[in-house]
C-alpha positions in Angstrom: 0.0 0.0 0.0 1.2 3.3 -1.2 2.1 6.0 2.0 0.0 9.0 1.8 2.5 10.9 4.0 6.0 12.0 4.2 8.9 12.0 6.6 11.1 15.1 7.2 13.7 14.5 9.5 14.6 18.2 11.1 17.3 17.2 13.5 20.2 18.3 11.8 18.2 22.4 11.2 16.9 22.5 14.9 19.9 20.4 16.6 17.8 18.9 18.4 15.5 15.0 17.6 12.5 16.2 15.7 10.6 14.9 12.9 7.6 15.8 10.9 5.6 13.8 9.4 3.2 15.9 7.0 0.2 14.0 4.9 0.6 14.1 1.4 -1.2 16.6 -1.3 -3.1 13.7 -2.9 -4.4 12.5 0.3 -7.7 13.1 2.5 -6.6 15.7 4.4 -3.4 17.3 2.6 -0.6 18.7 4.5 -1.9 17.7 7.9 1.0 17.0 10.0 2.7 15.1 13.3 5.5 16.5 14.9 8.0 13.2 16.7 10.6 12.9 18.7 12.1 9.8 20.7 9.9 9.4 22.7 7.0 10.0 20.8 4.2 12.3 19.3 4.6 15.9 21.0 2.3 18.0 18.4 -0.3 17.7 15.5 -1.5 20.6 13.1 -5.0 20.2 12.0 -6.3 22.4 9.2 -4.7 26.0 9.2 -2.5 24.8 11.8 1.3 25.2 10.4 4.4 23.2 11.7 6.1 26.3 12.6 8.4 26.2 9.7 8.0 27.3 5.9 7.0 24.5 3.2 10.8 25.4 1.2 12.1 23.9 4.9 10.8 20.6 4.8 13.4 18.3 3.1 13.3 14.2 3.0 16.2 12.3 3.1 16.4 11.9 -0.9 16.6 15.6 -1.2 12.6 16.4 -2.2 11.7 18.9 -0.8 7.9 19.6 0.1 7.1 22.6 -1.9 8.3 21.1 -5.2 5.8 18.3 -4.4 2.8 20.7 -4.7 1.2 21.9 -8.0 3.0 24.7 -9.8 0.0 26.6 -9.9 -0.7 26.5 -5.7 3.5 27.0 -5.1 2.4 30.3 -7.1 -0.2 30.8 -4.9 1.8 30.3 -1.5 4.9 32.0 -2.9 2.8 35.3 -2.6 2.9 35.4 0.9 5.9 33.6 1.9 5.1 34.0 5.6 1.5 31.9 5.3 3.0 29.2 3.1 2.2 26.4 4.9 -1.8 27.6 5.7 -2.4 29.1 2.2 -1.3 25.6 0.7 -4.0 23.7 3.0 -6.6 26.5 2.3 -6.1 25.9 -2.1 -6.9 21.6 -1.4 -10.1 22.7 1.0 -12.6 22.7 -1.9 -12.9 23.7 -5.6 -13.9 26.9 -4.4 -11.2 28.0 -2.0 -9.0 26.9 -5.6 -11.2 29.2 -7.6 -10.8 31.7 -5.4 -7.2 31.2 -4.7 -6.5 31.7 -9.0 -8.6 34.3 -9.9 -8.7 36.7 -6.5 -5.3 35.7 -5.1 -5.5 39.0 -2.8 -9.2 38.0 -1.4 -8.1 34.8 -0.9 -4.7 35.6 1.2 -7.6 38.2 3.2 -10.1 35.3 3.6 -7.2 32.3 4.9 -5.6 35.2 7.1 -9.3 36.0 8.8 -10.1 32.1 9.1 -7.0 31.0 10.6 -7.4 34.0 13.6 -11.1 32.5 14.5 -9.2 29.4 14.5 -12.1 28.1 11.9 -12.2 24.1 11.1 -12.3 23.2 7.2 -15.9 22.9 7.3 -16.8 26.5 9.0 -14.0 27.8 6.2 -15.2 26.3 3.2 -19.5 27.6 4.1 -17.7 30.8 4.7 -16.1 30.3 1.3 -19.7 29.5 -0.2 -21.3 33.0 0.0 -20.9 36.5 -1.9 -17.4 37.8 -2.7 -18.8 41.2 -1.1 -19.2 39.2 1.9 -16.1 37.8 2.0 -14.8 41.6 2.2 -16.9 42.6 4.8 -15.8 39.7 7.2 -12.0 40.4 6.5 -12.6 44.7 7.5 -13.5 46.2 3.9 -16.3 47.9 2.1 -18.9 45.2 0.8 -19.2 46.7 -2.8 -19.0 45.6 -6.1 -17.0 47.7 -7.3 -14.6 46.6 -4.3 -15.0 43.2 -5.2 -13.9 44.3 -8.9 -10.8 46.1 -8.2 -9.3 43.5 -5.6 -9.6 40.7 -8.2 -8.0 42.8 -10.7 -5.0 43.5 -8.2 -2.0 41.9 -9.0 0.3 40.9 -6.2 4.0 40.4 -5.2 5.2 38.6 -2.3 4.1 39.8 0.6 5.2 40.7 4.1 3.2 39.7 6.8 2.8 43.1 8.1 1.5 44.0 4.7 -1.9 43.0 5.4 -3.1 45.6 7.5 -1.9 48.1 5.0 -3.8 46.4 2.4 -6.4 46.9 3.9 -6.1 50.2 5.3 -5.5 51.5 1.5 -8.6 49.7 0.5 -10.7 51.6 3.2 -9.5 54.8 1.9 -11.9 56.3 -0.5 -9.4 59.2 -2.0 -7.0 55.6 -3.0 -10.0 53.9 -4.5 -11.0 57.0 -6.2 -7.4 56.7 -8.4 -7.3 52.6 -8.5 -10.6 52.3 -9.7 -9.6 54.0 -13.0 -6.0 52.3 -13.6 -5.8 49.6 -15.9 -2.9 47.1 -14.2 -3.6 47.4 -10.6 -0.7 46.2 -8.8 0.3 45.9 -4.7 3.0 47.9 -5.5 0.2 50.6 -5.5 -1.1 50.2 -2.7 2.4 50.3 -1.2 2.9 53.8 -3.1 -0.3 55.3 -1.7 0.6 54.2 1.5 3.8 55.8 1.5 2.9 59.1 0.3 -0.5 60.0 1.6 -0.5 63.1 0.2 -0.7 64.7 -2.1 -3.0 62.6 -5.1 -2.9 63.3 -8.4 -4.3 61.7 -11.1 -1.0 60.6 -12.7 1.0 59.3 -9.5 -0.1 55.6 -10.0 1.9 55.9 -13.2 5.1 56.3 -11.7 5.1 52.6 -10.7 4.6 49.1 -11.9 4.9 45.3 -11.0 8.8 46.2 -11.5 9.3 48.7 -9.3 11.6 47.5 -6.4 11.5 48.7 -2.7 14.5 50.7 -3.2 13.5 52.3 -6.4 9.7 53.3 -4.2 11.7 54.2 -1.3 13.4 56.9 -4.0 10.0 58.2 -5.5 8.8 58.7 -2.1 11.8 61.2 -1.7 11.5 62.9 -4.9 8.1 63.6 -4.3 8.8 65.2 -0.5 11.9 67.0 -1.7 9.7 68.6 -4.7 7.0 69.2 -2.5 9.0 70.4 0.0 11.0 72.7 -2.7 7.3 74.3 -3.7 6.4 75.8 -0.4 4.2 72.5 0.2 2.3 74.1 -3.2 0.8 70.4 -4.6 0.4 71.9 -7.9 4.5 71.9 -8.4 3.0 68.2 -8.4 -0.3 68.0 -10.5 1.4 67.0 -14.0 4.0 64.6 -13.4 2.6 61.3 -14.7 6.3 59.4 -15.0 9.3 59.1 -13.3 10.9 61.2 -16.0 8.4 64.4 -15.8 9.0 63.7 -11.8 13.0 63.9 -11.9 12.9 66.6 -14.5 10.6 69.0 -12.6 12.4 67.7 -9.4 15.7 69.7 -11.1 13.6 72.5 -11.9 12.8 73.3 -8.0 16.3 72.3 -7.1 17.6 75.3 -9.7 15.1 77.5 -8.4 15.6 77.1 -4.7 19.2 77.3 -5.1 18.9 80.2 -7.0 16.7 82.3 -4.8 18.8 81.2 -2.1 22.4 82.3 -3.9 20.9 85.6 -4.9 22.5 88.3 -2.5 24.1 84.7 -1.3 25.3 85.1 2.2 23.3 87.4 3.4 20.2 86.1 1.9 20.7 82.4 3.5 21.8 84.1 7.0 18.1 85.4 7.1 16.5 81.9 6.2 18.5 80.2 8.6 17.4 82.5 11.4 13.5 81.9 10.0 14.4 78.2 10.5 15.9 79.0 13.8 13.2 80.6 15.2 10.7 77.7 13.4 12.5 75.1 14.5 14.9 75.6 17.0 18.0 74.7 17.5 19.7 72.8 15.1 20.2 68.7 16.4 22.7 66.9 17.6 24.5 64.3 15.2 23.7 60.7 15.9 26.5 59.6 14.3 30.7 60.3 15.6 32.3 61.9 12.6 35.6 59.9 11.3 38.5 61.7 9.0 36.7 62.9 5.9 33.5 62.7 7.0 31.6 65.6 9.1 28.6 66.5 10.1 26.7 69.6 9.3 25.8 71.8 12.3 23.4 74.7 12.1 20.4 75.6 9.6 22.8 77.9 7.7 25.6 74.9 6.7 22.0 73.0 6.1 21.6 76.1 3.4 24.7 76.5 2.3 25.7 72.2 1.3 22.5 72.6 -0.9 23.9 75.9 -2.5 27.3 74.4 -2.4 26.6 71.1 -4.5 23.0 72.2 -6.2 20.7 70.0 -5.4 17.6 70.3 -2.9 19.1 69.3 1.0 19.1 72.5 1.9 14.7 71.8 1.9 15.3 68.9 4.6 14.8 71.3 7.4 11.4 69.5 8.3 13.0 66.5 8.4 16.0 67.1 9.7 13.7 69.0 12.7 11.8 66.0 13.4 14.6 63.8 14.0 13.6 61.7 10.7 17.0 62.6 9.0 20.1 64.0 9.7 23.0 65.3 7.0 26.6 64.9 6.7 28.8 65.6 4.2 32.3 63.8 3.0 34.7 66.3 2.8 37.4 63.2 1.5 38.0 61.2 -1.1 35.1 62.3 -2.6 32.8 65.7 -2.1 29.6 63.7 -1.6 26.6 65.0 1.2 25.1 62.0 3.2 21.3 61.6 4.3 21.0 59.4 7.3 17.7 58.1 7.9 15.7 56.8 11.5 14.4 53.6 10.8 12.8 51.0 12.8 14.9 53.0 15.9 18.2 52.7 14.0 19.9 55.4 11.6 20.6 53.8 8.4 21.8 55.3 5.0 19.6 57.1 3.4 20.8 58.8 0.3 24.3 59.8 -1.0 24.7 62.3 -3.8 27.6 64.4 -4.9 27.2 67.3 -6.9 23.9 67.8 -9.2 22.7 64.3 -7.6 25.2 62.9 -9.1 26.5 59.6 -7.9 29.5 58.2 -5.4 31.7 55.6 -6.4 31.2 52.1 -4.7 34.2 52.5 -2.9 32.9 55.7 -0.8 29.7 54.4 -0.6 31.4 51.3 1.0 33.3 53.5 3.6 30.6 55.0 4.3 28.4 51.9 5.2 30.7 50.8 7.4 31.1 53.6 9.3 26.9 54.0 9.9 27.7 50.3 11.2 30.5 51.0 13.2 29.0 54.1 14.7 25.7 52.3 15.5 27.4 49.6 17.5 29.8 51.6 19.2 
């Protein structure tokens, strides 16, 4: 008689005696699973229940892995949200509708799994839950029951996902001024959402254009700037704003208020920038302390008027970060040796981290400064 489950022996990953053994995808129950040691069962997974441990994990002794054991089209499915693997898999063999559902509203199904495996739902309760409207299916998961809702979720494509993703999701989908752009955009994409989320304000109609299913974190992380600089740049004036509809028209009008703010702020030069840095003195206070040491060649700037003046200096916009740089959400340096480069730090996650280095007119630093300069944000962050 043919087995109907496997045997992953996980003693050598968690140095310790352990071994799952998981039920096969063509049997009864797929992917339920036993968890042994010597001594004997110590833990079962029923449905939505997952080992602990992501499917790409689960290796036999011949090397077969259990991902590569599922269909192509449900390792798709699961590779969407890496961090669910395990319960999205179980959820695609629950019924031929969980699969429909799964292929042609992968986002509403990701929703629906996440919401049934919190109530801690059995297969039955999940697949009746499965049986009714789409718009209810929304409405249980947090979101407007509409149509039109139903519409634009099954038309947005996805990338893998984070697990912290999911409440963003669905904050952006709650968001009427976000579904008032998405609704008339013909490739949807999470990558979107992610924009929207990122940028709040201000909307325009073209701002879904700057990005696509290609667009990489770092590359949004960089649009996210450009627009705050421009913005920024324009006296917070969201017409500055209102006809970029690519990443080019968004660089070139970026240059534009770079060129401008420089100018005004070279005109009667010294002078001219002593005043604003006393306006930002008295807005803001005094200037911060740097969170970083300095090292030979590297320093950091220290009032509002050397803010000013490394924007004048290498013409682009940092002399604009006074918000920013007030709030604690960035702080500038600027390499003085090998190269002349100015350095945006960035608070993240309670950490400073690099943010952006540019040397004059945005240009670029070499890898071999931008390597120094790496490894002094690590040093100085452990020290």
């Amino acid at each position: 008689m043919t087995s109907t489950t496997t045997v992953y022996d996980l003693s050598q990953i968690l140095n310790y005696p352990i071994r799952v053994e998981v039920n096969r995808w063509d049997s009864e129950h797929p992917l339920r699973w036993a968890s042994y040691n010597d001594e004997g069962q110590i833990a079962s997974g029923q449905f939505l229940e997952p080992p602990g441990l992501p499917l790409f994990t689960l290796e036999d002794d011949k090397g077969r892995r259990l991902c590569d054991a599922l269909p192509k089209a449900v390792s798709a499915v699961t590779a969407l949200m890496p961090a669910m693997d395990f319960v999205l898999a179980q959820a695609c063999a629950a019924s031929a509708a969980a699969w429909e559902l799964a292929e042609d509203a992968p986002l509403l199904f990701i929703l629906a799994v996440d919401h049934a495996r919190e109530q801690s739902w059995s297969l039955e309760r999940f697949n009746a839950f499965l049986a009714g409207k789409r718009s209810d299916i929304l409405k249980a998961v947090g979101l407007p029951g509409s149509r039109s809702l139903v519409r634009l979720v099954r038309r947005l494509a996805l990338s893998p996902l984070l697990p912290w993703e999911l409440e963003d999701i669905r904050a952006a989908l709650q968001n009427p001024e976000y579904l008032a752009l998405m609704r008339h955009h013909p490739h949807l994409h999470v990558n979107h959402l992610r924009l929207l989320n990122r940028v709040r304000q201000p909307l325009w109609p073209g701002l879904l254009n700057l990005v696509d299913e290609h667009t990489s974190a770092v590359e949004l992380s960089w649009l996210c700037r450009m627009i705050r600089d421009s913005l920024a740049m324009a006296g917070g004036n969201e017409q500055a704003l209102a006809a970029i509809h690519s990443r080019e028209t968004l660089q070139a009008q970026h240059d534009r208020l770079v060129e401008r703010f420089n100018r005004a702020n070279s005109r009667n030069s010294e002078e001219k920038r002593q005043d604003l840095a006393k306006e930002l003195s008295e807005e803001h206070g005094d200037y911060p302390k740097p969170p970083l040491a300095p090292i030979g060649g590297i320093e950091p700037l220290g009032s509002w008027l050397e803010l000013l003046e490394e924007g004048a200096t290498m013409r682009h916009c940092v002399g604009s970060y006074d918000v920013p740089v007030a709030l604690g959400e960035v702080f500038i340096y600027r390499m003085i040796h090998t190269e002349r480069l100015t350095i945006s730090l960035e608070y993240q996650n309670k950490t400073w981290v690099v943010g952006e280095v540019r040397g004059v007119c945005n240009s670029s630093p070499s890898e071999g400064a931008l390597d120094w300069i790496r490894r002094w944000v690590n040093t100085g962050r452990s020290s």
